[in-house]
Each structure stands twice: as C-alpha cells, then as structure tokens.
N, C-alpha and C positions, 0 to 999 in steps of 0.2 A: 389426727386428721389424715384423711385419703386422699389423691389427686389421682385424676384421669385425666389424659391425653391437655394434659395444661402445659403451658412454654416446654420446656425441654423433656419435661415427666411423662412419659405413657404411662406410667402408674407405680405408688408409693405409698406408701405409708407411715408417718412420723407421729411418734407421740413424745407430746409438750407435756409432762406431769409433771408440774409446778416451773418454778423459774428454770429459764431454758437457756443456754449459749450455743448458740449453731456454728458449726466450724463444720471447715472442708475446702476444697483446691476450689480455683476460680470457675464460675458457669455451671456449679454442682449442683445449683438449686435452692441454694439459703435465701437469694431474693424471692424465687417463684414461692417461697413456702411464707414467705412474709407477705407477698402478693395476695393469695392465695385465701391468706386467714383474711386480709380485708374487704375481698370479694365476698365474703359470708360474711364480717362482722362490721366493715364500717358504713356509719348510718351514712355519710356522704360520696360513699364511691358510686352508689347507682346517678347520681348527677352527672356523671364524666359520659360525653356523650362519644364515641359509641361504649360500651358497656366493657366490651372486650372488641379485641381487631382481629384480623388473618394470624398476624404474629402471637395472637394466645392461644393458640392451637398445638398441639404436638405436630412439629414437622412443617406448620400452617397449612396444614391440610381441614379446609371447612369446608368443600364441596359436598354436596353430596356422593355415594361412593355405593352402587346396587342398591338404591332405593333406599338408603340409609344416612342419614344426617352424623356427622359429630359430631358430639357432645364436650364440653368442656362438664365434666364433674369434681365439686369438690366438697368432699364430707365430711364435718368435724363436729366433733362431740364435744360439750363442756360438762363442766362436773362442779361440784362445792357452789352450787347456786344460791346467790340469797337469797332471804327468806322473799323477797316483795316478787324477784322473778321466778322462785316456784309455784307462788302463787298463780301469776300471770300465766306461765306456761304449761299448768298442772295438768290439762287435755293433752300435750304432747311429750310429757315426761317419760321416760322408759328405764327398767333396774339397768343397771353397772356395776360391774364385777370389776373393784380395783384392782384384784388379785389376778384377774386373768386380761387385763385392759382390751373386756370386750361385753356388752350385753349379755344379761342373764335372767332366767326368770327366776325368779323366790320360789324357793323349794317351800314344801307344804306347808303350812302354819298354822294355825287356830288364829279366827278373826279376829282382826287389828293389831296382830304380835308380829313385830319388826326382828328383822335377825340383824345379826351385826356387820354379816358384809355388806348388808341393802345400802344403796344409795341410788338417789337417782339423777338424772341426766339428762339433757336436753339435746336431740342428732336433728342436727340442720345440714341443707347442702343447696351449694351453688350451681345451677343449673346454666349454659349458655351456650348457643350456638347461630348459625345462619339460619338466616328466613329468608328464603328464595323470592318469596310473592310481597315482600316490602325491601328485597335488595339490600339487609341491614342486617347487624349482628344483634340478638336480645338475649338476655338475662336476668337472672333473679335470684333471690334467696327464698327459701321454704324449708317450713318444719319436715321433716324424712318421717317423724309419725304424728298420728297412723297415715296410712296411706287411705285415700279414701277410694272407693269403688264408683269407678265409670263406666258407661255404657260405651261400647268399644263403635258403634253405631253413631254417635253425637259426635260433633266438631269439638267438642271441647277433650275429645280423647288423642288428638293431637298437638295439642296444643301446650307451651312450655310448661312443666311443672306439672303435667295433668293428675288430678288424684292429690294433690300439696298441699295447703294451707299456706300462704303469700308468709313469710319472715317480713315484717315490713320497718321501717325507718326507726321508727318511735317502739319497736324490742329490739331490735337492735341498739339502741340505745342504752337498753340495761344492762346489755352487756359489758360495757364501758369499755372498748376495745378502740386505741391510740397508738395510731402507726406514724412514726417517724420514716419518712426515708433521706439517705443523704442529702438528696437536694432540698429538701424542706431543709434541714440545719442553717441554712442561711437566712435570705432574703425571703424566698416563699414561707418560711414559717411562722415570718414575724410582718409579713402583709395580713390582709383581712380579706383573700382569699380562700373560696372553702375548702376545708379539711385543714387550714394550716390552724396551728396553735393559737393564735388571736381569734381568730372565727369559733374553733374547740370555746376559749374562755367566753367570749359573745355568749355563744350557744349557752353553757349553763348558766349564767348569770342571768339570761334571758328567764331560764327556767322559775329561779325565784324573782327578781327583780320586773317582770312584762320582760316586755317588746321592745329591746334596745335598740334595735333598727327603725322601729316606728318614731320612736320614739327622738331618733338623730336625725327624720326627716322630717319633722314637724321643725323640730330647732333653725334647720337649714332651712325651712320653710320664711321662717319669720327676722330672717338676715335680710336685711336693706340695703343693696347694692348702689344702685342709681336713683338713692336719697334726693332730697332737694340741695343739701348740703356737699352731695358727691359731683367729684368730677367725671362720672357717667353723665351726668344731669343732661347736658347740653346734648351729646351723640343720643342719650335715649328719645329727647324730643324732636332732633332732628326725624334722625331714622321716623318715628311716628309722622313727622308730617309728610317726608316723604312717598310713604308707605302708601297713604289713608287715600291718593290721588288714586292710585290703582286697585284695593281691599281694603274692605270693608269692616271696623276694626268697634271691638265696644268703646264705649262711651266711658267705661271705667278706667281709671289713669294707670292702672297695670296692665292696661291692652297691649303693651310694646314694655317688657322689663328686661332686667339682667337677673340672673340668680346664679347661687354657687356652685349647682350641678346641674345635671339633669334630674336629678331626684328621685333616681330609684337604688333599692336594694342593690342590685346587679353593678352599677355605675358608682356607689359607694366605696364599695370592697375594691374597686380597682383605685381608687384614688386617694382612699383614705389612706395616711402614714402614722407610725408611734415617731415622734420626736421625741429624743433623749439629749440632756446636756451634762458633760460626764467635766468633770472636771481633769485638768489647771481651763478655766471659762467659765459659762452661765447661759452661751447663746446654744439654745439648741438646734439640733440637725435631725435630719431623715434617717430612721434607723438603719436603713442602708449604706448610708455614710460613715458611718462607725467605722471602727478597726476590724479584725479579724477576731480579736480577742474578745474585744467587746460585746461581738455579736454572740459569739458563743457564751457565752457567760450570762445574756440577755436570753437565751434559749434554754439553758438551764434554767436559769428563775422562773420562766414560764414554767416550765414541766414542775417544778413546785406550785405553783398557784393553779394551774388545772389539778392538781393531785388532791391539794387542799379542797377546791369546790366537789371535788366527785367522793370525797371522803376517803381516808384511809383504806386501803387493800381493797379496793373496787375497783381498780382496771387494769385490763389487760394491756399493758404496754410492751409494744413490739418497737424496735429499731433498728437501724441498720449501718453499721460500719462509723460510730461514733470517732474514730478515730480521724475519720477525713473531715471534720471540723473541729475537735476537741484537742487540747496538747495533754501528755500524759497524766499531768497531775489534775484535771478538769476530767476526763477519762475516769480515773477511778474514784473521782468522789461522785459523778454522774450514776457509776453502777451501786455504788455504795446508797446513794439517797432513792432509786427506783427500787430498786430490792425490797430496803427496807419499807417502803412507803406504799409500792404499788400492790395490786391483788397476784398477778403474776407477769414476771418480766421475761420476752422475748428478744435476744440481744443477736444479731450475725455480728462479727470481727476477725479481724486481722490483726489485731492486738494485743501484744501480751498483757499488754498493760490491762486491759479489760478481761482476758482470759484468767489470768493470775485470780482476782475476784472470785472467780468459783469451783467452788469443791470438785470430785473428778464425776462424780452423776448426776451436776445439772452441764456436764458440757456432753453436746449431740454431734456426733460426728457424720456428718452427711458424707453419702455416695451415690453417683450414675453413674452406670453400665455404656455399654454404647447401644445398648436396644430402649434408652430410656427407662431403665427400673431404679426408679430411688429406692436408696437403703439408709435407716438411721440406727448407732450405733450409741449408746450410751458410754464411757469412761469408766469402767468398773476395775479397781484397784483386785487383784488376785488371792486367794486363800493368805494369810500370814504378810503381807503385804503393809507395812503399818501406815496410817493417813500422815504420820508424822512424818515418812520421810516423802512423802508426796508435799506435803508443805514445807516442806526446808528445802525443796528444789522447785517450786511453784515458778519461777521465771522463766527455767528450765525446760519444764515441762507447757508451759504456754507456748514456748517456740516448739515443742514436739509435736504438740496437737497439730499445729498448722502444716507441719512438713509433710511432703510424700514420701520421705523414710528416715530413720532415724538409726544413725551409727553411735555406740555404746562403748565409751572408753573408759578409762579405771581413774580417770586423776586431769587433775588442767594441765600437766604440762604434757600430757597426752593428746588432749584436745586442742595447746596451740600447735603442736608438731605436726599432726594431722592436717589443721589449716593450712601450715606453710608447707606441704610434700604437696599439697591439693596446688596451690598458687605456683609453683613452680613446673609441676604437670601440665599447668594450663597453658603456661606459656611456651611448653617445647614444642615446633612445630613438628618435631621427627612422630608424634602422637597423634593421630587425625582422629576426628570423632571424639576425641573422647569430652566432656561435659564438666564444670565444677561442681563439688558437691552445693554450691549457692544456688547455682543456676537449676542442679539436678532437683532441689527440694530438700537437699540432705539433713538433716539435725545433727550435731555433733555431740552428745550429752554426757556428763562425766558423773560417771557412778559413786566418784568417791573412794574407792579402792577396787584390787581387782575380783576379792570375793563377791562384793555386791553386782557388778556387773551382769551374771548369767538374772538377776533379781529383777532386771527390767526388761527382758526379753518378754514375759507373756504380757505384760503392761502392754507396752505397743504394739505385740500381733493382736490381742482382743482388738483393738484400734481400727486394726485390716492392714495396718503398714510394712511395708520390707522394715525389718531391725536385723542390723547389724553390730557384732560383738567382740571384742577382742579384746585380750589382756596379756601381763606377763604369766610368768609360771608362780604359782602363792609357793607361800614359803608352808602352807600346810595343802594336803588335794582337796579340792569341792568337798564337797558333803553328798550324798546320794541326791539328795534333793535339791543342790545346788547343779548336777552334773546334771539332772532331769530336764530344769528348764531351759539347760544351752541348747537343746533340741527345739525350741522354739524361734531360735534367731534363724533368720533367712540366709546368715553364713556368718559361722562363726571360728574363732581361730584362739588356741592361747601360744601365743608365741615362745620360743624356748631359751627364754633371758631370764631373769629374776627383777629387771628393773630397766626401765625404758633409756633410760642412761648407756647400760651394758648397751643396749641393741645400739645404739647411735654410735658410742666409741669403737664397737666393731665392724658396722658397718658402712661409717662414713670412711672415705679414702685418710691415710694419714695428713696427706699434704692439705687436706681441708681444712684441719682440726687444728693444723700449723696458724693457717691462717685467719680464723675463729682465735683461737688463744691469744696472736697477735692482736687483734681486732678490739677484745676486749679492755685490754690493760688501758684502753683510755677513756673509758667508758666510767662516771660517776659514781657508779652501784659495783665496782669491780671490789670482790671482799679482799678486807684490806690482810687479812692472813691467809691468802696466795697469792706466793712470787711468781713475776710471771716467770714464762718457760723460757731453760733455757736453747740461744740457738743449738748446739751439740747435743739436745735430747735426743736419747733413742726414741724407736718406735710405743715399745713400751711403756716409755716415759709420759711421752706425749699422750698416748691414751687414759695413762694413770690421770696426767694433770687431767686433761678437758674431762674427765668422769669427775671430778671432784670440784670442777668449778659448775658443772652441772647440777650434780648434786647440793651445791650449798648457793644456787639463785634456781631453786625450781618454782614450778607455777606458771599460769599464764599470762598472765599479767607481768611484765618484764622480763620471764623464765628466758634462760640462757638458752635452752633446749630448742628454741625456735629460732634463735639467733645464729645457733650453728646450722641448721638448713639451710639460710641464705646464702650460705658460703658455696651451696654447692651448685655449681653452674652449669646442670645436664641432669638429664635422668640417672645416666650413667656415676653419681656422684652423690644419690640420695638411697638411702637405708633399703636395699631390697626387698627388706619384709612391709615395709610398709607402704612402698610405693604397687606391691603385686596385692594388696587387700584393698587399697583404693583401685585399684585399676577392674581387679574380678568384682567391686559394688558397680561397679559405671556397666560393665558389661552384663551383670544380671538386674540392673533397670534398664539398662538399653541393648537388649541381648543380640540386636540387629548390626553393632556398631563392629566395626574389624577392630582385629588384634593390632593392638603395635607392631612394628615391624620385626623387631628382636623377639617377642613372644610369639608371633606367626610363623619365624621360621623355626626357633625350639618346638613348638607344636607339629609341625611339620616331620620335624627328624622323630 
C-alpha cells in the first residue's frame, strides 16, 4: 500500500505480504496505515459522515493551494484473490511480479501459456478531498485499472475519481477486510452499531438467512403495548379523547398507540443490547455491565463466529493495540486463533506478549522522518544467524523491536548491573540532563556470553536502531567474523577485565564492598560455604571475598552483583567503566545534552 499526504504521511510505502505486525515509537503511523486500509476496504466507512476531515490531511492543509486541490491518496494492491473475486474483478485485474513487489507485464508467450511468476492483482485507491462549491469533504474508492479516457473539455473531467470505475460496498465486501480498533474492544464492538462486530455478524447472516432487520421490525411491529389487559389502557384512551377535541384522528383503535420503538433500522442499532447471564446467577445484564474480563472474552468469541460465517482464510483482519483490552494470556491465544484462521492478519502492538507470536519477517517496523516520509522495514535475521536463537530469546527480542535503542550485554548479571548504575545516575542531582535508559527507549538485551554479543549488533542496525555493545575480554580473541560485525554497533567497547565480577571488585571503593559483605550475611540466599568477612581483613581480602560471593549468587534474578551497587551512594562510588558507557549512550542519543560536570572540565583540560 502507498499513502499520500494522509494524517502524518506525505508519502510511504508499506507492504503487508501476508500476516503482518506493525511495530514502531508512538505517532509513527501504525494507526494511519490501519486507517488507511479501511478507507479502501471497509464496506461501511463510506457511511461515516464526513468521509474524511481537515485533520486527514498531511499538515491539514485541504485548501486549495495555486489552483490545486489536495488530494488524500491511498493505493493498495491485493493479491491471492479467490476464485469468485477474480472472476468479479477480471476487467480490472493487472500481472504482479511477487518477486519484485511491483506490476509487470508477462513477457512473450505462445497463446494461453501462463509462466510461473504470473499472478494477478487487483490496484484499488482511495481518492479524497475538499469541495469548495458544496463546503464538504468527499471520497471514495475505485478500481486504479484501467484508467478510462476523458474528454478534458466535460465536467466530468474534474470530477472525483474521473477516468475510475466506483470500488463500490458490495466488492468491497469480497474482500472481507475487519478492522478492530481499540475502542471497538469494548462496548462499541458489542453494540449494533455499524461496523462494530454484532452489525459485521447481522450483516452476513443477513446474507444467507433474508433481512434480519426487516425481519426484527415486523416482530416489534406486532408487540402489544397498551392491550386491553395493559396498564397503558387507561393513559392511551385518555390521551385519545383528549386529543380528538382538537385533531382529527382515524376511527381505527390504533389511532393513538404505544409501541416499542420508533421502528426503524437506525433507532434499533442504538437501542438494541446482547444480554448475557454469566454465572454464580441466571439474571441477565446489558452487555456493558459485564466485567472487564468478561467483555473481552465476549469479543474474542465474536471474532470466532464472524470467522466461522465468512469461511476459513477469507479476511483480512486488521487490529490495533489488542493489549489495551486483552490481559496476556487472552493476548496470545487471540493472535494464535486469527493467524490460524484468518486470510491475513494485520496486528499494531506494544506487546510482547503479542510480538513474541511472530517470526522476525512478519514483524514491520515502521518509520517517519520529520518531512513526513514513512519507511517500513521488515525483521530480517542476518547471513549465519540461526532462527533458533532468535526463538530462545523471543521475549527478549519482543521488547527489542519496540525500543529506540537497544544496549547488548554478555550475561544477566550484566544486565541487572546495568540497571542498577542506570537508577542510581538518575538519581544524582550533580548530573543534569541526562535520561534513564526506561525513559530513553533503551533495551537491555543479554547475549548469553560475551562471544555472542558482536552476533546481535547487525540484527538491530538492519532494524535502523542505535545498538549498543559491550563485553569482558573472552578468554579466546573474536574470530575475523566476529570482530567484523562489532563495526556495526553504534558504540561499542570490550572492557579490560575477564569477568564483570573483576571489574566491580576493582572498581567499586573498598569501604563499599565492606559494607555489601556486611549487608549480606543476613540475607536468606547467603551461601552457606562463605564465612562472612572478617573485621581485620585487608584490602585484598576484602576483594578476594566480595569476588567470590559474586561469583557464587550470579544472575539477575537475585544476583549479588546488583546488590553491591546499591551500596554505592554517589557517582563518585560506582564502576567507572560502566558508569562512562551509559553516560557516552545518553549523550549519543541525546547529543545536545551537557557533560556532567567532572567530564566537562577533564574535557576541558
């Protein structure tokens, strides 16, 4: 798909080949491109009246501008069409080159002989802008081929879409394209409002079944309000003879009645409710009265029974940020049952939990520029790269996607140290500016050892992300092809320790490590074959021990190694190699931000 000058996009290009995860930083464009596809494919967005506003505009600029209109353009190709809609749309079909994801004509042939990369394709686009002489925004959908030829001389050569064939409700429809957005998850989705989920199941049941709306107003029709037997009785005859002194009323005894609506389509959808009675009870409630849980759980089962009536892998299912109504374990059996079931799934998140679900080339990593150019980037694992270790770190790598950089450590008790130099930098006022890696977007990702490490560096630059890298010294040097791809971290360092332990017992102050040692011996998890220290330990002693009570609780999950950071109450008192590799990330993502004050004036001298 292509967008022109749409919400934030002066122009992009994304392609969706098969199930899709959109990922990328806030306001990047994941909603516009969900927007976007329903502007061309959902049979009920042209109902929304106005079509489009000011705000779907790039910039919202819809004036005209030297004689020139803007245009909202958005053009997207589908492909693997069934068999019923190639039929239908076989006048506007055109070859597609999967191989070069782009239009191509079929090289020469002897008649009726198909070559094997022929396919074909259906290029629709959404047209929309101001009309100055009706004061209002219009749009539409159309076929993009062929273009038909206008006389540039006729009204109708300025006219929306001129040269088009109309995309109209009922092909769209064949497309089977079901867009969730957040707020449908709730209460909208499970009214009988159009487009939500109840209206969707209507609509195709309608298809085999008639006219289910006719069909609930005829019902409603023949409901007897103010019976003889009702206590309306008396108010309706009143009212009637009141009435009849001043209008003129028929002589038929439903000249003056009560009924249950107003009795149209439009006045149904707003009043109609699904009552559910969920047990410990039997009385049921307004599905809005539900729980939280409940509701969501009630929106899944929908999305199974629309799946069921439109048949297996026939819709395009788009959604958006399932996390802000689903709790984790609902999250991944959501993605698990649309995958399997739908024609193709389009998912935006912030979730690992839903991220984790997919391989690394169905997730698309969107980007804007500040001049408004989207860019979408697929997840492509590198030469030698195995998928296995991409899925033995899948949690990992979910929160990577999401970051705006991502720092590469060799081991967890790497990664909790890390955190805790980070939380204590934060809190020193003598540091101005400088950012948490939480707050900065940071990933903290742990390699596993520190050969692996330079192994994830072109991972996340393909991505477009700052990676950052750092390890001890191996006990064997890189490999040529290991030292190659340290050239792709945005700053990398191997420290001159053999073991993150070293680096700590050297360079935290003695009197720290005093008090770390002390700290522990009453601690539950303190191994019971180390005595504590004694008080008359030397210097050496003292480092000996705390190396060896680090060494035998590593890890981050309880690791000793983070425990002794908290001891240290100043910058002045934390590891200097490690506090000067978080400080040089903060200044090359924020390269505006001043030096601390002890680095500014060494720089200075």
């Amino acid at each position: 798909m292509t967008l022109h000058q749409f919400r934030g996009v002066l122009s992009g290009t994304v392609l969706l080949d098969g199930n899709a995860l959109l990922v990328g930083g806030n306001s990047v464009g994941k909603s516009a491109v969900c927007e976007a596809l329903e502007l061309v494919l959902g049979p009920e967005r042209m109902f929304r009246r106005p079509v489009i506003d000011e705000y779907d505009f790039y910039a919202a600029r819809y004036q005209e501008v030297d004689g020139v209109l803007p245009e909202v353009r958005i053009e997207v190709v589908l492909t693997d069409l069934t068999p019923e809609a190639a039929r239908r749309f076989r006048s506007h079909l055109r070859r597609w080159s999967s191989q070069g994801s782009d239009f191509a004509e079929p090289p020469p042939q002897e008649a009726g002989e198909e070559t094997e990369q022929d396919e074909w394709c259906l290029p629709l686009v959404f047209l929309g802008r101001f009309n100055p002489a009706e004061d209002d925004f219009e749009g539409g959908t159309f076929f993009a081929h062929p273009e038909r030829v206008v006389d540039d001389f006729t009204e109708l050569s300025v006219g929306l879409g001129t040269g088009l064939a109309p995309f109209t409700r009922d092909d769209k429809r064949l497309c089977g394209f079901l867009y969730l957005r957040p707020n449908r998850t709730g209460n909208r989705a499970l009214s009988f409002q159009r487009g939500s989920l109840l209206d969707t199941i209507v609509r195709l049941e309608s298809e085999s079944a008639g006219q289910l709306w006719e069909r609930a107003l005829r019902d409603l029709d023949d409901v007897v309000i103010a019976g003889d037997d009702s206590a309306f009785m008396k108010v309706r005859t009143e009212v009637r003879a009141r009435v009849e002194r001043f209008l003129s009323l028929t002589d038929d005894p439903g000249g003056v009645d009560v009924r249950v609506s107003e009795l149209t389509r439009e006045h149904l959808r707003e009043v109609l409710r699904l009552f559910l009675a969920t047990q410990p009870g039997a009385h049921g409630v307004p599905f809005n009265r539900l729980s939280t849980g409940s509701l969501n759980l009630l929106v899944f089962a929908l999305l199974t029974y629309i799946a069921e009536l439109k048949g297996d892998h026939s819709v395009i299912f788009a959604m958006e940020e399932p996390e802000i109504a689903l709790p984790p374990h609902a999250q991944r059996r959501l993605v698990d049952f649309v995958v399997s079931r739908m024609g193709q799934v389009i998912l935006t998140s912030h979730s690992p939990y839903v991220i984790e679900k997919f391989d690394p080339d169905r997730v698309v990593v969107l980007a804007r520029d500040n001049t408004g150019t989207l860019s979408s980037t697929n997840v492509v694992l590198p030469a030698g790269f195995k998928l296995k270790r991409y899925r033995d770190n899948r949690r990992q790598f979910a929160e990577a996607v999401l970051a705006r950089a991502v720092l590469v450590v060799e081991g967890g008790t790497e990664a909790a140290v890390f955190r805790a130099v980070a939380d204590l930098l934060d809190q020193d006022e003598t540091i101005t500016d400088y950012l948490h890696p939480d707050l900065a977007g940071i990933s903290i990702f742990d390699a596993g050892n520190d050969v692996s490490v330079p192994l994830f560096a072109p991972v996340f630059a393909d991505m477009g992300k700052p990676v950052f890298g750092i390890h001890d010294t191996p006990k064997e040097p890189l490999t040529p092809d290991q030292a190659a791809k340290t050239a792709r971290f945005t700053r990398y360092q191997e420290i001159p320790y053999t073991g993150i332990e070293k680096l700590l017992v050297t360079e935290v102050p003695v009197d720290v490590q005093k008090r770390f040692a002390a700290a522990v011996t009453t601690r539950p998890d303190y191994p019971s074959g180390i005595r504590p220290l004694s008080e008359t330990a030397t210097d050496g002693e003292v480092r000996a021990h705390v190396r060896k009570l680090l060494q035998d609780r590593k890890g981050d999950n309880g690791g000793y190694a983070a425990l002794l950071i908290t001891e240290c109450p100043s910058q002045a008192e934390l590891p200097t190699t490690l506090v000067s590799f978080l400080l040089a990330i903060d200044a090359d993502l924020h390269p505006h931000a001043p030096l601390p004050v002890d680095a500014a004036a060494e720089s200075d001298s």
